[in-house]
N, C-alpha and C positions, 0 to 999 in steps of 0.2 A: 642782411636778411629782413625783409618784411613780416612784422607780427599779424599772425593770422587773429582778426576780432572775433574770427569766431568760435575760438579757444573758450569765450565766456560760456558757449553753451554745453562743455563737453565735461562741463565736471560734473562729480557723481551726488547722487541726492544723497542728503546729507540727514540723516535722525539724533539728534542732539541729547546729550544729559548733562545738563546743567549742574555744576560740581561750586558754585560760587566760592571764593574765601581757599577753598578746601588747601592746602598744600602751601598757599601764601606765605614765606618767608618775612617779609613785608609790609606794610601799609603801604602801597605807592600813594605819592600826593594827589594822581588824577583821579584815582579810583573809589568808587561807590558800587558793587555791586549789586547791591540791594535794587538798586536803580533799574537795572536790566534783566535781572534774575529772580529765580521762585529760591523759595527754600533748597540744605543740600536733600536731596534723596537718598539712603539709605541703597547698599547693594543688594538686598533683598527687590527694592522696589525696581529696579533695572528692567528684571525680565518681563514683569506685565506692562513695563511702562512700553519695551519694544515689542510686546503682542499687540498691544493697543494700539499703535501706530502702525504696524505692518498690516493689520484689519484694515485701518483708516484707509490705508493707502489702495489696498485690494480692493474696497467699497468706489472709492474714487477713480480706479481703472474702469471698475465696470460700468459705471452712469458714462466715463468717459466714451466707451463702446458704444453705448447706444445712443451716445452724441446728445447725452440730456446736459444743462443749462448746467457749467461751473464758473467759478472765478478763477482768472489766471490770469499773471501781466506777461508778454511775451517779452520782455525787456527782463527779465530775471538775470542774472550774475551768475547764481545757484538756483535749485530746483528745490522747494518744499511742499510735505503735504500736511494734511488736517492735524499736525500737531504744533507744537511751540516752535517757531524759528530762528534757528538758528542763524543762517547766511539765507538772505535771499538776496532778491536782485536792486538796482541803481535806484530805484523808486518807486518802492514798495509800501505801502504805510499801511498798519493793520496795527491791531490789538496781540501782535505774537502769534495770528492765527491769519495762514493761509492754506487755498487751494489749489493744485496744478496738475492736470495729468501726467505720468509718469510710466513708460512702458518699464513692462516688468523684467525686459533684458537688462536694461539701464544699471548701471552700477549704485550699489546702495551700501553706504558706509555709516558708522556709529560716531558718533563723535563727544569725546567727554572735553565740555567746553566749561572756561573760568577754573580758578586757582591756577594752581600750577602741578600738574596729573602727578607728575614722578617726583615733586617732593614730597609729597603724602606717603606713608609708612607702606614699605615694601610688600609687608600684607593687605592694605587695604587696596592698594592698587590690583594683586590679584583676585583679589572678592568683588572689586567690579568686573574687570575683566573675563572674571568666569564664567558671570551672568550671560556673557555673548557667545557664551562659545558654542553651545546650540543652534544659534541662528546663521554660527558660521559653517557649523559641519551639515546641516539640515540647506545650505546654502540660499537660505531666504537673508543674509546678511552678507556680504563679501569682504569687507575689511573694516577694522578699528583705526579711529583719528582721534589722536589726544594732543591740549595743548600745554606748554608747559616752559619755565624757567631755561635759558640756556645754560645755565651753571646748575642744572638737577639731572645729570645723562652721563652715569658713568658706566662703564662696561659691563658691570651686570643688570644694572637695571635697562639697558639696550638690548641686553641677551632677553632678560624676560618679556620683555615686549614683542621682539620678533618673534619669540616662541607661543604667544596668545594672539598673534593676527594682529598687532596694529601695526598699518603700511605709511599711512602719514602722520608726521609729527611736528606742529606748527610752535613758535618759537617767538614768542615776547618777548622780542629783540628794543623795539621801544626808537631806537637811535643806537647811532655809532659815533656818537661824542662820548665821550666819559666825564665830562662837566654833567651836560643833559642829564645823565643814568644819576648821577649821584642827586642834582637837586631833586631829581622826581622820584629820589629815596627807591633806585627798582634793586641795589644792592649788588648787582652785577656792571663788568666791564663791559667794555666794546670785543676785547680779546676771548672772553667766554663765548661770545655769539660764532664767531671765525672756527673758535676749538669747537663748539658744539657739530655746527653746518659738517666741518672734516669729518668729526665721527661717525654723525648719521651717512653721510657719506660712502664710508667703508662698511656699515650693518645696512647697503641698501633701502634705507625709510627713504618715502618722496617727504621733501622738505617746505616748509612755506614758513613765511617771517611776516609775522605781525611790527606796524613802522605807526610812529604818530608825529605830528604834526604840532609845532605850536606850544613843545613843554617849555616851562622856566628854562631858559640860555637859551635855548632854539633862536636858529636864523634860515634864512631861506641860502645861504650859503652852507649852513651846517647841513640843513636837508640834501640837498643835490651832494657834497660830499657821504653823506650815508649813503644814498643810494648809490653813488661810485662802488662803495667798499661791498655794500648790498651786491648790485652788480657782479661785482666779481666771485664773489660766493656763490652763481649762477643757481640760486633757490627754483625749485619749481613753481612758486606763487608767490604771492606778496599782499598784503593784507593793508591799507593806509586809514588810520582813523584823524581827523584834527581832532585835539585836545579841547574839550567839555570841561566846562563849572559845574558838576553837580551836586545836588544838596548831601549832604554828609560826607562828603571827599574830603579828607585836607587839602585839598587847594581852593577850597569854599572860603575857608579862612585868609589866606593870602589875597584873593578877591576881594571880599567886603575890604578889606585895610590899603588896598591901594597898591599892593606889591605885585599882580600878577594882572597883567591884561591880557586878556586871551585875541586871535588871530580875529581880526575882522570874518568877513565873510568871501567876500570880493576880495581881500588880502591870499585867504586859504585856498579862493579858486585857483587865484595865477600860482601857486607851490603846488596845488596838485595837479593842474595840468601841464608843465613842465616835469614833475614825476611822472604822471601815466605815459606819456610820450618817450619817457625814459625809458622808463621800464621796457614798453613797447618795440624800442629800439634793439632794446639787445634781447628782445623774443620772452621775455618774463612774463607772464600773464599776472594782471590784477585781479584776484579775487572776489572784491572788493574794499567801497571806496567808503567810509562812513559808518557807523550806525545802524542797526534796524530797527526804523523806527516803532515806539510801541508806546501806547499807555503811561506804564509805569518812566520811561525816559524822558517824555514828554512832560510827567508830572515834578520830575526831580531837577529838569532841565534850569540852566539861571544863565549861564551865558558862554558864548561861544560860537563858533562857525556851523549850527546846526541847521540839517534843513534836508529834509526828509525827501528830496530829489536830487542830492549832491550828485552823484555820478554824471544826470544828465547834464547839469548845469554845467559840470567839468566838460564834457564832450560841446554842449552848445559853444562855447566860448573858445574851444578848437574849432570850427565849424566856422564862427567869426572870423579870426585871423586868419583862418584860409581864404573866406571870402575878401577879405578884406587884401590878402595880399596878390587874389588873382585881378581884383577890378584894379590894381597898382597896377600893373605889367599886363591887363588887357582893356584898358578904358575903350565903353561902348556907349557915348552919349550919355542920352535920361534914363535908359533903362537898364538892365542887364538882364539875361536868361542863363539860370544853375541848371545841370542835372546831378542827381545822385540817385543813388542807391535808394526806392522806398519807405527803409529803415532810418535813414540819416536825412529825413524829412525834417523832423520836429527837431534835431539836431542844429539843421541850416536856418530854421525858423526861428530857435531859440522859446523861450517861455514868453507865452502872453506874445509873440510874433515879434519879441523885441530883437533879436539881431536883424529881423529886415528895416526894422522903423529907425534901430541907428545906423543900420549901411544907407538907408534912404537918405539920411541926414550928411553925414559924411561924405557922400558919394554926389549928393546934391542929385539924388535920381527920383522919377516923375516912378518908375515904375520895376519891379525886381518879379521876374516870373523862375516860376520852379518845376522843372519836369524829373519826375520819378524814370527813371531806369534800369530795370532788374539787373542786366548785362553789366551793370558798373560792381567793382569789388565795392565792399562797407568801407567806409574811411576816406573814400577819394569824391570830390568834387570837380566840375569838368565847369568851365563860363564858355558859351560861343560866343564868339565875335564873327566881325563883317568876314574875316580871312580864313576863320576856321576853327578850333574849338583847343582850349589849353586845360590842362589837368595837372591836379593837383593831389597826393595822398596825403594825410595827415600827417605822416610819419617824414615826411621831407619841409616841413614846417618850420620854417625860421625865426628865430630868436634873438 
């Protein structure tokens, strides 16, 4: 089965409440929340914080109508409006604050992000939740998203949940090694993630799994094993971050002393573009890939695989080895002629035009022309030659 790319633009706008710490069993050693997050919000504050934003958003429909001057990347992952962001798209970079038009049939979901939602006391979990349940029955809100521990989901708290509208439940799964989970202190097995995934399973939640990259004992053979196990759990999304130094983590400690080096950069590309591909293959949509970048992450930031265009730079470097394996098997002299898709332009081009200046090199060619073609699906690359034109999809990309 071919993964449809353009799965990235179907998912539903997302209004975020930032829950940091809240529910935490743990200290994990990657983790700084502080870094990426405001203070918690009280459940009292919920309801005006999703008036405020549901305003914003109706404000930004309507300039959008009359076609007055906004900010939007068409490359978005997710869809955000004039409040704090949560998920946006591949390369995005802002202050936490973006603009995007948003038709108002579009699906609009809540989402209570950071800690872990259902280890937090069974009351407090329904005093946030109740806050929405106005904007669900008045249906300017259509479903609750919370993310939370795979070992905090037992039958009643899955009962209460379906019974207050949350439809998706995203799962800081981290890895499926049980080394990894222990040195990065997340407390939970690989087997909690399996028993969770079954459960939500049978109470109908759409699923999606948060995966990183890059912890203490991580290998690039450990990753591709996750995502097998990943894989066969057949999640409805998948979330990939590389592992960050950032300041007040404990793993800031291990850093300074010598014990922990984090994934290159150009290391983390080749592991997430052999995941995306992965994924891709067996029909999983990536979420997203990285980080949003902002201010405060940028300020905390000390080392690791960051870099506030990861997605594309994952796609340009598929885009390489495509070009690169079709000028193998169709060499045309000095020059070669691509087409693609108008979208997989800067893809083929690479950042700062660097995959055509190393296929020049490589290839020993005088000249590399690129022709846009709507007709072509996203993902596939076509080289003509003197005999006739050979195509390539990303997804048949050899390793």
């Amino acid at each position: 089965m071919t993964f449809d790319i353009k799965k990235r633009a179907m998912n539903p706008l997302i209004i975020p409440i930032f829950l940091p710490y809240l529910g935490c069993r743990e200290h994990c050693l990657f983790c700084n929340q502080k870094a990426t997050a405001t203070e918690i919000p009280s459940p009292s504050s919920v309801r005006s914080s999703l008036e405020s934003s549901l305003s914003n958003l109706k404000s930004l429909n309507s300039l959008s109508l009359r076609g007055e001057k906004r900010r939007s990347n068409p490359k978005k992952d997710e869809i955000a409006t004039p409040f704090r962001l949560a998920m946006t798209g591949k390369d995005n970079k802002c202050d936490g604050i973006g603009f995007v038009s948003y038709e108002e049939k579009g699906e609009k979901q809540v989402a209570f992000y950071g800690g872990s939602f259902t280890a937090i006391g069974k009351a407090d979990q329904i005093l946030y939740l109740k806050e929405v349940q106005p904007f669900l029955r008045s249906g300017l809100i259509d479903s609750i998203r919370i993310s939370t521990r795979p070992d905090a989901l037992d039958e009643e708290i899955l009962a209460m949940l379906k019974e207050y509208g949350v439809k998706t439940i995203e799962l800081g799964t981290q890895s499926m090694i049980d080394q990894v989970l222990f040195l990065a202190k997340r407390g939970h097995c690989a087997e909690d993630t399996v028993s969770a995934v079954l459960r939500l399973r049978r109470w109908s939640f759409e699923v999606g799994i948060q995966l990183m990259i890059g912890l203490p004992g991580d290998t690039f053979d450990r990753f591709l094993k996750t995502l097998d196990q990943i894989i066969d759990l057949k999640p409805d999304f998948v979330r990939i971050h590389p592992t960050l130094v950032l300041k007040g983590a404990p793993l800031e400690n291990l850093w300074w002393v010598g014990k922990y080096s984090p994934l290159p950069l150009d290391e983390a590309i080749e592991w997430l573009k052999r995941g995306l591909l992965k994924l891709e293959r067996a029909s999983i949509p990536v979420a997203r890939v990285g980080l949003q970048p902002t201010r405060d992450l940028e300020r905390n930031f000390l080392a690791g695989p960051y870099h506030p265009a990861l997605h594309q730079l994952i796609d340009a470097a598929i885009f390489f080895d495509m070009a690169k394996q079709l000028l193998k098997i169709s060499p045309n002299g000095s020059q070669a002629f691509f087409l693609c898709h108008p979208k997989e332009v800067s893809n083929l081009r690479g950042q700062r035009n660097e995959n055509i200046l190393r296929l020049k090199e490589q290839f020993k060619l005088n000249k590399i022309l690129i022709e846009e073609k709507k007709e072509l699906p996203r993902g596939c690359l076509v080289i003509q030659t003197q005999t006739g034109e050979v195509s390539m999809h990303r997804n048949s990309l050899d390793f």
